[in-house]
C-alpha positions, 0 to 999 in steps of 0.5 A: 509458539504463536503468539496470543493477544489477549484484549483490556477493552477500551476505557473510552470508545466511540459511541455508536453514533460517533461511529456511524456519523464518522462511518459515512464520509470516513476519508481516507487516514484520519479517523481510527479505531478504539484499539491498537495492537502491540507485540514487543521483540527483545534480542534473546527472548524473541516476539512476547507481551502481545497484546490488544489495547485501546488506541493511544499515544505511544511512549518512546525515549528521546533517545530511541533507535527509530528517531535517529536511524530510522529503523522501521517498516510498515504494511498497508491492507484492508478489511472488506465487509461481505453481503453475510456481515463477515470480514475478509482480507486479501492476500494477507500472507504476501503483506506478511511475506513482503514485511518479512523481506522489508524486515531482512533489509532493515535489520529487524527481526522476521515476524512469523506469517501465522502471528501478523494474520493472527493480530489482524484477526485479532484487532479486526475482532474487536473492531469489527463494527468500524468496518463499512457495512456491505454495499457502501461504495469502495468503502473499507478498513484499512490496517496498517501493521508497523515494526519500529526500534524502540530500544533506548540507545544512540549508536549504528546498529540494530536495535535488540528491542522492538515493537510490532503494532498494528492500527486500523482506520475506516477508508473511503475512496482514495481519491475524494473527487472520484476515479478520474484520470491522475496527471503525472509529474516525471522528476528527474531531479530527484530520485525514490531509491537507489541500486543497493537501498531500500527500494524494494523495502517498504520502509518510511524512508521511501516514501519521505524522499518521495515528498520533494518530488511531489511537491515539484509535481504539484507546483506543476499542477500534478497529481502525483510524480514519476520516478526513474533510475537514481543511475541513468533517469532512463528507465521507469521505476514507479510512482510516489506510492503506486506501481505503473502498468502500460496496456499496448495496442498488440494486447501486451500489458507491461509494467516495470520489472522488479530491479530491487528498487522498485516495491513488488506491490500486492496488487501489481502481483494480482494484475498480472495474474487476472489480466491473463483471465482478460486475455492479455500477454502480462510482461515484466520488462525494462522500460525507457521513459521515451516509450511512454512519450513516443507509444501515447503519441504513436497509439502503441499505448492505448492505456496507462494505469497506476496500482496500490492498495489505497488507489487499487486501480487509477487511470492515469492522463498526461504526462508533464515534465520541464518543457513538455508533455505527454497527452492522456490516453484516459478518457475522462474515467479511463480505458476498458482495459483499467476499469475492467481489472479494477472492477474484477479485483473489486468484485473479487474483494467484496465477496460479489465473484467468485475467489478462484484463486483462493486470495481472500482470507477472513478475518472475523 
């Protein structure tokens, strides 16, 4: 049976002009809504109490599995407004299917695809006026579903209780300075993920063994970091947070295939498919750090870009590492070919195209 998540109105609210002054200039992760959703998991009794409720600390037991074994994962999607005032999501099934796999690596329970749609409708319900209205630049709701071990207990071994939440904050543009070029850092000290791990999980995990790369990055005047194989540092995984995709001078697009370390993003999916609408020959393929050293000066490669569901697409500049670097082949807003895919996943997003694939789901 599905799950039903029934609302107690927050106590406290924003007031309409709260909101709205937050609503112009909402940044990106540091403002959020009036409600949160909970579902609780027991060993026995399966996925129950779900529940909207107003947005607040959570309680946990020093002792809870989570803190000390990091038994969690989370998803990241966004709520568009469209020019007729309702709201869509895009692709939502594949955010449920890749926390079900996340889930399977991490030894927690599966979450049914039809309840995680189910909460997303269900907190965008209620917060429905902290979605940007139509029209205001790249604006959105951004959701961002988590599972954790909550259970009280010390001792290696999945948690037999668990909570499922899902929170929601209004986001700008992921870069405030606007879309320009991002300059890269190649770490080859440190690695994301391992053949094995949890690379392919989105998992915290992940992301916390990225910071000292990053960090190494932005000591170097980087924006952000590149990462290699943890096994021979020859073959480009991904990025701290984002997928790499390269545009060849042949009308090839390439992007690093999936090694089970590296995270099949959602929007790395959808770029494979409509860049065959632009005419271009999307491949999967193993790719060597030296041909992006060597195609950006020989002009093999006439564009690179990175995805995600925050950034959606960004151009990416020059390329730095310990005694060298690679020059951009970005412009100074990008090339034709990266600013084309981004405005055909925007249009398709914000309802201005039509939906030939059939990805957006609303929600309210």
């Amino acid at each position: 049976m599905a799950l039903s998540f029934p609302v107690t109105p927050a106590a406290h609210p924003r007031s309409d002009s709260e909101r709205a002054q937050i609503l112009v200039n909402p940044g990106f992760g540091t403002n959020f809504t009036d409600h949160m959703l909970v579902a609780t998991w027991t060993d026995g009794q399966g996925w129950n109490d779900g529940k909207v409720v107003e947005y607040g600390p959570i309680t946990l037991m020093p002792s809870a599995a989570v803190l000390h074994y990091a038994q969690e994962i989370f998803e990241g999607l966004k709520a568009y407004r469209h020019e007729d005032g309702s709201v869509w999501s895009f692709r939502p099934e594949a955010n449920a299917q890749r926390l079900n796999r996340s889930a399977t690596r991490l030894a927690l329970p599966q979450l049914p695809e039809e309840d995680f749609i189910g909460s997303l409708r269900a907190l965008v319900e209620v917060d429905q006026a902290w979605v940007p209205g139509f029209g205001e630049g790249e604006k959105s709701l951004y959701l961002r579903p988590f599972m954790y071990a909550s259970e009280a207990f010390l001792g290696v071994r999945p948690a037999k209780t668990v909570t499922y939440s899902v929170i929601a904050s209004p986001a700008g543009a992921y870069f405030s300075g606007g879309l320009k070029p991002v300059t890269l850092w190649l770490s080859t000290r440190y690695a994301r993920a391992g053949a094995g791990g949890t690379g392919a999980a989105k998992c915290g995990g992940n992301y916390a063994s990225s910071l000292a790369g990053q960090l190494e990055g932005m000591e170097h005047g980087c924006d952000q970091v590149v990462f290699l194989d943890s096994s021979t540092q020859t073959y480009i995984e991904e990025l701290g947070g984002m997928n790499l995709f390269f545009v060849m001078k042949d009308g090839r697009i390439l992007t690093p295939q999936l090694t089970g370390s590296i995270l099949e993003g959602v929007t790395r999916a959808s770029i494979l498919e409509l860049s065959k609408e632009l005419g271009l020959d999307p491949r999967e393929e193993s790719i060597e750090i030296e041909q992006w050293k060597d195609g950006v000066r020989s002009g093999e490669i006439v564009e690179i870009f990175a995805c995600g569901t925050a950034a959606v697409v960004t151009p990416v500049g020059e390329l730095r590492w310990d005694g060298g670097s690679a020059p951009s082949t970005a412009g100074e807003n990008g090339g034709e070919v990266t600013n084309s895919i981004r405005e055909r996943l925007l249009d398709i997003q914000y309802g201005r195209a039509e939906d030939a694939h059939g990805w957006m789901t609303r929600l309210v």
